[in-house]
C-alpha beads as a LAMMPS data file, in Angstrom:
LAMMPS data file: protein, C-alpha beads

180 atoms
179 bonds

1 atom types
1 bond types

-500.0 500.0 xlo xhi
-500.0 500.0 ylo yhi
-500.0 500.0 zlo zhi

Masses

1 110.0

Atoms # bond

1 1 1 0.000 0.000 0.000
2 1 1 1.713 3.265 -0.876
3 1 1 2.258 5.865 1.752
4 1 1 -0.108 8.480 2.059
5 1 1 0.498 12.084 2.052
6 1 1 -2.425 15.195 2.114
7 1 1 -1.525 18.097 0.745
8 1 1 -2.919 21.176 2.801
9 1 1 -4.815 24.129 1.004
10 1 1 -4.921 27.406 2.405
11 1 1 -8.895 26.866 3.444
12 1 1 -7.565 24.067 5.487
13 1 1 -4.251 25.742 6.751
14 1 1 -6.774 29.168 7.753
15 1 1 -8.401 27.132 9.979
16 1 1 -5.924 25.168 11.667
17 1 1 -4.731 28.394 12.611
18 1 1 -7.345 30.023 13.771
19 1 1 -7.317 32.847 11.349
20 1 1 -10.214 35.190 12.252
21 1 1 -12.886 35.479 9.691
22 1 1 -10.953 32.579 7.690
23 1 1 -11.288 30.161 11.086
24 1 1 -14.182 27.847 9.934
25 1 1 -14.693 25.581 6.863
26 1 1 -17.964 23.718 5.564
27 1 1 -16.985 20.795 3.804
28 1 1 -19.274 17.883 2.366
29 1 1 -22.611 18.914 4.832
30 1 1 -20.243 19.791 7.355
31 1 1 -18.561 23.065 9.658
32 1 1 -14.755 22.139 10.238
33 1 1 -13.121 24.395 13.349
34 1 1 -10.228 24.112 14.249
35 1 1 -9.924 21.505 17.003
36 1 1 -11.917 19.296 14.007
37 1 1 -8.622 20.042 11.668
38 1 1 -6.013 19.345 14.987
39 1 1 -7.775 16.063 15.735
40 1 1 -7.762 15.018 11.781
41 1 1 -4.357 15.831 11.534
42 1 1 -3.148 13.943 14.343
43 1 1 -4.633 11.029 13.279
44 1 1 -3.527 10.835 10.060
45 1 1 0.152 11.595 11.510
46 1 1 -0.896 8.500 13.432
47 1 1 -1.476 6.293 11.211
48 1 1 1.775 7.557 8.784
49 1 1 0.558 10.398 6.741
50 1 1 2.416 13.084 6.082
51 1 1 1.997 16.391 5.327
52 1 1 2.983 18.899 2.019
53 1 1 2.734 22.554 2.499
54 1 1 2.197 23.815 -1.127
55 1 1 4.281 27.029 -1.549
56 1 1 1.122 28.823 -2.775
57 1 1 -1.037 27.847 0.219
58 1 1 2.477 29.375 2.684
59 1 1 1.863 33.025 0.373
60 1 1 -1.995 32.938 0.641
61 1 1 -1.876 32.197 4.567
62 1 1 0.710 34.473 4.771
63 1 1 -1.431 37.261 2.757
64 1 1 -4.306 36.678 4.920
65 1 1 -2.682 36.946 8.231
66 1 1 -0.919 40.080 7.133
67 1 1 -4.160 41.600 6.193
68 1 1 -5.881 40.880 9.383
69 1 1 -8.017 43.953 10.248
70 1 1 -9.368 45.429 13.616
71 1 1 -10.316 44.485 16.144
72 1 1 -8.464 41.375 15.585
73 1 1 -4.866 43.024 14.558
74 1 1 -3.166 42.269 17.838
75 1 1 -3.738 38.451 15.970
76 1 1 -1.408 38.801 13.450
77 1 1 2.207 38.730 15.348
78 1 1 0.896 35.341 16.754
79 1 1 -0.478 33.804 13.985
80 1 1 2.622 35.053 11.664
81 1 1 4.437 33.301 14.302
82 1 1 2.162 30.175 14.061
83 1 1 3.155 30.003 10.486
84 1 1 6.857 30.681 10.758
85 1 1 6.714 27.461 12.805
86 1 1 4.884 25.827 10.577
87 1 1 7.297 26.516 7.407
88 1 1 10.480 25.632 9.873
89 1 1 8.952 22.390 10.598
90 1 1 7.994 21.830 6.560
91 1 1 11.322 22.790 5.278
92 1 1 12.700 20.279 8.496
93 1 1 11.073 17.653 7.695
94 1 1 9.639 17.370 11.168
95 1 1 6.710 15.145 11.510
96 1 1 4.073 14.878 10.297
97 1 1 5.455 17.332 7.605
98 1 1 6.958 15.717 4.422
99 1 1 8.180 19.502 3.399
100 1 1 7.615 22.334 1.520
101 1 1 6.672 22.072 -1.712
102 1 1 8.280 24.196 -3.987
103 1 1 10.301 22.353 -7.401
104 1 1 6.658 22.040 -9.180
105 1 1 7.257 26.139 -9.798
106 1 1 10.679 26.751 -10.000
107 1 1 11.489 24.911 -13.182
108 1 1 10.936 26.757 -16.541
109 1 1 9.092 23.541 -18.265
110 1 1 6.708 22.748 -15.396
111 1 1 6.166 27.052 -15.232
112 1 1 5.401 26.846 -18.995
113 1 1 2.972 23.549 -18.847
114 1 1 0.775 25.659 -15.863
115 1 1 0.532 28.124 -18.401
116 1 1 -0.414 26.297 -21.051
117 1 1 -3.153 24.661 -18.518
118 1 1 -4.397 27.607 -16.467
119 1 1 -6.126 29.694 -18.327
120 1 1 -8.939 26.801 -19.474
121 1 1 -9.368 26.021 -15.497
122 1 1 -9.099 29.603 -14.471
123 1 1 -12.692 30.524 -17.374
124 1 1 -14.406 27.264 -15.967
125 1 1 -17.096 28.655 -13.943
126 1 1 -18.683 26.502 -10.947
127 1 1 -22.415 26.968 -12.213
128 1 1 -23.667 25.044 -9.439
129 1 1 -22.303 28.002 -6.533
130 1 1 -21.898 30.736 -9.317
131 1 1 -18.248 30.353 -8.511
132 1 1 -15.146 30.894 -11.071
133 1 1 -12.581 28.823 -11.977
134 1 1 -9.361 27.032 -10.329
135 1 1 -6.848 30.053 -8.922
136 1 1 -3.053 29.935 -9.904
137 1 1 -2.722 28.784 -5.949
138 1 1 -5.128 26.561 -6.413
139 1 1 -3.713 24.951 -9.764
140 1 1 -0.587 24.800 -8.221
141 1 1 -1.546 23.122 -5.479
142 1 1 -3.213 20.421 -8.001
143 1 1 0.164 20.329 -9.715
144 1 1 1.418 19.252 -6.563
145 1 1 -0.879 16.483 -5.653
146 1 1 -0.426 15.324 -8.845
147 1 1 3.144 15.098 -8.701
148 1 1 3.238 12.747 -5.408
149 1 1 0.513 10.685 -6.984
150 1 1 3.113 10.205 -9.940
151 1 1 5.869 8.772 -7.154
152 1 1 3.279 6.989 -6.002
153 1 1 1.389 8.279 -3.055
154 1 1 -1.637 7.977 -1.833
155 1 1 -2.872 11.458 -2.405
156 1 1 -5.570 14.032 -0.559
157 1 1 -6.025 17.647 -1.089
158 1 1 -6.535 18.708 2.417
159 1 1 -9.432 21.468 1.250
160 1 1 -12.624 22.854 1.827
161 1 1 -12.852 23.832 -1.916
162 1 1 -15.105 21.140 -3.918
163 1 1 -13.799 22.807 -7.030
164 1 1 -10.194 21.768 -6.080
165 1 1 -11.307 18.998 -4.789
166 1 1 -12.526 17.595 -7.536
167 1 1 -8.583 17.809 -9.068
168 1 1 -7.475 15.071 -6.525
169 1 1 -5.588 12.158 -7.960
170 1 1 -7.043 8.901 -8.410
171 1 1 -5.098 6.286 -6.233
172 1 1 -4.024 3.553 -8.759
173 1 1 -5.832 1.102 -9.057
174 1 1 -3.247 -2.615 -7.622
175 1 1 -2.565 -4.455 -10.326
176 1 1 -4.466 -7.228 -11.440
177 1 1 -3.127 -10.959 -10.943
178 1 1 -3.118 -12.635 -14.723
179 1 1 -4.364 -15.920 -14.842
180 1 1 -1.988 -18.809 -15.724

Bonds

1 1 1 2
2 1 2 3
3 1 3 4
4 1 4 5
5 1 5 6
6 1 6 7
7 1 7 8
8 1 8 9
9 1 9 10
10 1 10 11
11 1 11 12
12 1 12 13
13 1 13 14
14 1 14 15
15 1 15 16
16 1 16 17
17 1 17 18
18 1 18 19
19 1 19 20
20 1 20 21
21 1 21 22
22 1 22 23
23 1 23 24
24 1 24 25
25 1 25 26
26 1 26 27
27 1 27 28
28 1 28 29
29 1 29 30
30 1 30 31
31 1 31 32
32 1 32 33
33 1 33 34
34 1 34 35
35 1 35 36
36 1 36 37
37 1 37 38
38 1 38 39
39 1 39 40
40 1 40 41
41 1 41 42
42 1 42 43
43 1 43 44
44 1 44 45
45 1 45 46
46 1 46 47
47 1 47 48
48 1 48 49
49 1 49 50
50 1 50 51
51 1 51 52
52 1 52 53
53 1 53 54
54 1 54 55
55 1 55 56
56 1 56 57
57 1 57 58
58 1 58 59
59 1 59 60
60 1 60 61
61 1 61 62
62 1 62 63
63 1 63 64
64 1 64 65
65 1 65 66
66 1 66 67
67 1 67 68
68 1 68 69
69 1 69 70
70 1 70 71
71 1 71 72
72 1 72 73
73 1 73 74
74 1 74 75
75 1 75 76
76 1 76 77
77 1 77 78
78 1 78 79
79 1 79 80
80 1 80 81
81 1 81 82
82 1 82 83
83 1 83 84
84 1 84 85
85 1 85 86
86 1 86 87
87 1 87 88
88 1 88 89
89 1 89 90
90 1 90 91
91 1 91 92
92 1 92 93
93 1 93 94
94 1 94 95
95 1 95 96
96 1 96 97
97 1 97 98
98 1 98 99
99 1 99 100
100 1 100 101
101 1 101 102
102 1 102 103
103 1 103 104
104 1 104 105
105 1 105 106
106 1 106 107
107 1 107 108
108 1 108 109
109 1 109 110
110 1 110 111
111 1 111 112
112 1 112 113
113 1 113 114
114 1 114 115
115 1 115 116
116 1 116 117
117 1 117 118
118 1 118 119
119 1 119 120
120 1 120 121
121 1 121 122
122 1 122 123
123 1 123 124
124 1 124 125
125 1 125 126
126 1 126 127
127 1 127 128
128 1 128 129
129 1 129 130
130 1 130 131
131 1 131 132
132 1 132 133
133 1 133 134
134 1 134 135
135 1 135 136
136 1 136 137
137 1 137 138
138 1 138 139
139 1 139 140
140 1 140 141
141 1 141 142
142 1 142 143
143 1 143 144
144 1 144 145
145 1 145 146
146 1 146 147
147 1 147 148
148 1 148 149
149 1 149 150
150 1 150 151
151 1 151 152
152 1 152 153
153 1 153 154
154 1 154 155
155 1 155 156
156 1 156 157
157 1 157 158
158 1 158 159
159 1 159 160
160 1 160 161
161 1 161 162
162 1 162 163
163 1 163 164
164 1 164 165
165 1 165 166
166 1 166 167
167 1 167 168
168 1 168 169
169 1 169 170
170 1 170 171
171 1 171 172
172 1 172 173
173 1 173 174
174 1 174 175
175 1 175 176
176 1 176 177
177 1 177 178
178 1 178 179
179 1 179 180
């Protein structure tokens, strides 16, 4: 069975944090806080998953603490802090974090094949919650999962957003005994 790993959105990382305004999630039927995202996260760390912090979803957090307004603003040195800890531990290595994910857009082919591919995901429109198309964060991010499901994880986008959701990898399928 290949090892899993979930790789964490910013709608996920927002409320693991505590971010206020950003610090619940409704997923599938569903309000996610963020003792719900703690306790998920620990046990998938139990049972061997790791974690991949998407560059993109570090900048968006990162934009969205910064931009914290009153009367919440005596929030942000903490939570920047949360986050700084967060990135040491990615770029570490340190459990349950597999690292920081940041190869998928710093080579010229992969930076040319996202934008080859973005602008088609980026005019698809959600009709269903009047809702545009995939972000460049969030098509990075897909770029990502799909690049561990290529070394052959097990692979979960760690997100509140259905759109992005629907973009997770399909595990692969064992393969079939032939018959002798």
């Amino acid at each position: 069975m290949p090892k899993k790993v979930q790789v964490m959105d910013i709608s996920i990382l927002l409320v693991w944090l505590g971010v206020p305004g950003k610090d619940t999630c409704f997923i599938q039927g569903k309000t996610w806080v963020q003792s719900y995202v703690e306790s998920l996260i620990k046990h998938e760390a139990e049972k061997g998953t790791t974690l991949v912090l998407p560059l993109a979803t570090l900048i968006e957090a990162g934009n969205h603490i910064a931009q914290i307004k009153a009367p919440h603003t005596q929030k942000r040195y903490p939570l920047a802090q949360a986050l700084a800890d967060i990135l040491k531990k990615a770029v570490d290595e340190e459990p349950p974090w597999l690292g920081l994910e940041r190869p998928v857009l710093c080579e010229d082919d992969e930076l040319k094949k996202l934008a080859e591919e973005w602008p088609r995901l980026a005019a698809q429109a959600n009709t269903k919650k009047d809702k545009g198309g995939l972000s460049m964060g969030e098509m990075t991010i897909k770029r990502v999962a799909e690049r561990y499901a290529k070394m052959g994880y097990e692979v979960e986008i760690l997100t509140g957003d259905e759109a992005l959701k629907a973009y997770e990898p399909v595990p692969p399928k064992p393969p079939r005994r032939r018959n002798r």
